[in-house]
C-alpha positions in Angstrom: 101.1 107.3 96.1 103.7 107.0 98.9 106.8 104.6 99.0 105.2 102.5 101.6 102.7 101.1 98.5 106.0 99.6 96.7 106.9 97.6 99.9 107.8 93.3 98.7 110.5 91.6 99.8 114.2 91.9 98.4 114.4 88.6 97.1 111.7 85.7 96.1 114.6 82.8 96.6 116.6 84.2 99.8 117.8 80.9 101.7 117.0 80.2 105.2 120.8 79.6 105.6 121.7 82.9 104.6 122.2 84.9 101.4 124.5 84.1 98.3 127.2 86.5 97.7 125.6 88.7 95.2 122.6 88.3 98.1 124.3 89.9 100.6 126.6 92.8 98.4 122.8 93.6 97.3 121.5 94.1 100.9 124.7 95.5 101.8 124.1 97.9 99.6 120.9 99.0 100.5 121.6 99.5 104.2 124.7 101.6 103.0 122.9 103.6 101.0 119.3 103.9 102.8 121.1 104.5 106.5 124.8 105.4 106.2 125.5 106.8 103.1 122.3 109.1 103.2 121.6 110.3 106.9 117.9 110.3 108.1 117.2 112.9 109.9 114.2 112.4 112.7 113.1 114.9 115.0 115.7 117.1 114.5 118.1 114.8 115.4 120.7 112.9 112.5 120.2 108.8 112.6 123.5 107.1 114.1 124.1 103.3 113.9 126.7 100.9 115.4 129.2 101.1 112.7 131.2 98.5 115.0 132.4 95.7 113.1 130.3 92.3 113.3 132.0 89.1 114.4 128.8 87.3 113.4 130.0 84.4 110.5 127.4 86.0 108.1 128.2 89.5 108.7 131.9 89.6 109.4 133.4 92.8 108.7 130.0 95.0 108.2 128.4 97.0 110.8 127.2 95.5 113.8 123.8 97.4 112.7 123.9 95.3 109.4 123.9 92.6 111.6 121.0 93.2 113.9 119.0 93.7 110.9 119.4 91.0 109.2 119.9 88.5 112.1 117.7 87.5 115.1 118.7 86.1 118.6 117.8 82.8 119.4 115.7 82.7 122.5 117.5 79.1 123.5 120.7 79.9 122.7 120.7 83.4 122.8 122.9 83.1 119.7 122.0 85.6 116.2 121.1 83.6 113.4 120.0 84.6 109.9 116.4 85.6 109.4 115.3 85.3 106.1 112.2 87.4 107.2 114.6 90.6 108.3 117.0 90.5 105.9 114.7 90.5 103.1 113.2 93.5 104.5 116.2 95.7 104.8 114.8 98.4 102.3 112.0 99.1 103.9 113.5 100.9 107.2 114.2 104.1 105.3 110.6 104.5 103.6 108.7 103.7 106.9 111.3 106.3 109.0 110.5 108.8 106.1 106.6 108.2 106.3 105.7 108.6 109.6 103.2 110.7 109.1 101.2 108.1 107.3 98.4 106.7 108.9 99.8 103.2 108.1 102.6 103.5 110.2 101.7 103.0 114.0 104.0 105.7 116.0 104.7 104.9 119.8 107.5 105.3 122.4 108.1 102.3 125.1 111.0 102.0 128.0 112.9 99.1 127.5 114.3 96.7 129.8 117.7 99.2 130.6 115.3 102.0 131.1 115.9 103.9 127.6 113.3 105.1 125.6 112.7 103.5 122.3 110.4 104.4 119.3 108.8 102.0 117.7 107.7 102.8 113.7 104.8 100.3 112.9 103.9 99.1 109.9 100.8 97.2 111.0 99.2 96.1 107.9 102.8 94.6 106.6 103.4 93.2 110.1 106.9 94.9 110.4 108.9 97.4 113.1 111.8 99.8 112.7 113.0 100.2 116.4 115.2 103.9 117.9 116.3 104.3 120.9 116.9 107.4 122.7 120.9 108.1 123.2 121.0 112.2 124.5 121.9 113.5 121.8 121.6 110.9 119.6 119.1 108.4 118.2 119.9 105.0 117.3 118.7 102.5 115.1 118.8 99.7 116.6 116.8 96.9 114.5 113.9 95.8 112.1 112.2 92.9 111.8 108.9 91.1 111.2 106.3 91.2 113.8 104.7 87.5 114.8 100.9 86.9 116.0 102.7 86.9 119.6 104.2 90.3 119.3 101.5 91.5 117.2 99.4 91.9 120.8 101.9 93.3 122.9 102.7 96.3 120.5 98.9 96.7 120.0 98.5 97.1 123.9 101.8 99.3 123.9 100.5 101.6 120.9 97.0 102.0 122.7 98.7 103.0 126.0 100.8 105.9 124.1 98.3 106.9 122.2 96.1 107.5 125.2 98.8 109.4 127.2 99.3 112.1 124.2 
């Protein structure tokens, strides 16, 4: 039985608004200990993060990493706002790194918009991405989060494309 089996969310009553205190010392926690506090290592190559401290009114003080993890940019305002969805989520990123061999978890690699390559770990049936990116020598997480029936599409297309290049 792998970890990926014992995925649910973090919380059952997690606010839209943003978590309690306990809430957030809780999910704190688990990105401390499932990222920083116990390096991943991928490839080879020893998971970094922005350890940059957040501005953001819910995240003040913790990583900028934290941050993109548990927030999302508004596509109006282009703003970071709590998502429930992400945050809740936040223990998941170390049992789909470590289980990339499972057939569950949809491995591809995509340029993004600066021209840096990113990999993308899938977990299709759960609808959720842990997104790398590619920084010679070092590989970056950069966020998590759930996928939506719009995205779903586009990652099937870009999975189908890498998988027919290898």
């Amino acid at each position: 039985m792998s970890s990926l089996d014992d995925l649910e969310d973090l919380f059952e009553d997690l606010s839209i608004d943003g978590p309690d205190k306990i809430q957030m010392f809780t999910m704190y926690g688990h990105y401390l200990k499932g990222i920083v506090n116990n390096p991943l290592v991928i490839k080879g190559i020893t998971l970094t993060y922005n350890s940059n401290p957040s501005k953001h009114p819910v995240c003040r003080g913790k990583h900028q990493c934290f941050e993109h993890i548990i927030t999302r940019a508004s596509k109006h305002s282009g703003k970071r706002n709590f998502d429930r969805e992400r945050a809740n989520k936040i223990h998941w990123i170390r049992p789909i790194l470590e289980n990339v061999n499972d057939t569950r978890i949809k491995y591809f690699e995509a340029i993004n918009d600066d021209n840096e390559n990113q990999q993308f770990y899938w977990y299709e049936e759960m609808n959720f991405v842990v997104i790398l990116r590619e920084l010679n020598p070092n590989l970056l997480l950069i966020t998590s989060f759930s996928v939506d029936k719009e995205e779903r599409y586009g990652f099937k297309k870009k999975y189908d494309v890498y998988k027919n290049k290898a």
